[in-house]
N, C-alpha and C positions, 0 to 999 in steps of 0.2 A: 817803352812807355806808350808808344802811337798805337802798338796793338793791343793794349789793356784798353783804351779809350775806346777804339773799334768796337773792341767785343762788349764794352760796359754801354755803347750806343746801340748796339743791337739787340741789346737785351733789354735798354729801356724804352727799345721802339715796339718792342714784342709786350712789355707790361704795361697793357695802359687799362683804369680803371675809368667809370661814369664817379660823378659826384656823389651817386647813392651809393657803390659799390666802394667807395675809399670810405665813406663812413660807416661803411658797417664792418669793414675789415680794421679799419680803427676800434671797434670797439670788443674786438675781439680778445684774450689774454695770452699770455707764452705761450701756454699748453696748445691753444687750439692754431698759431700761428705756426709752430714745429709742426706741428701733427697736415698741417695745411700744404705745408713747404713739401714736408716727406713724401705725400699723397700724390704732389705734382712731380716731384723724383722720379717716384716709382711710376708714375706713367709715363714718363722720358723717358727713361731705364727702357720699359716694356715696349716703346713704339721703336726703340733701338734695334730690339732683335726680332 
């Protein structure tokens, strides 16, 4: 459990949004929130190899 919390702190130390930028990713819908996620996947993925 300590290392799920680790990793769940480290990743919420890496996503930090501005107040303009949390409302506009609020206003976003499914479609463009997957397609958003994937986008940043695949540039993890790509900076991997």
């Amino acid at each position: 459990m300590s290392d799920s919390l680790t990793t769940y702190d480290k990743l919420n130390e890496d996503i930090q949004f501005t107040e303009d930028e949390t409302r506009e990713l609020l206003k976003l819908n499914e479609k463009e929130i997957l397609i958003l996620i994937l986008s940043e996947l695949k540039k993890i993925t790509a900076d991997r190899n």
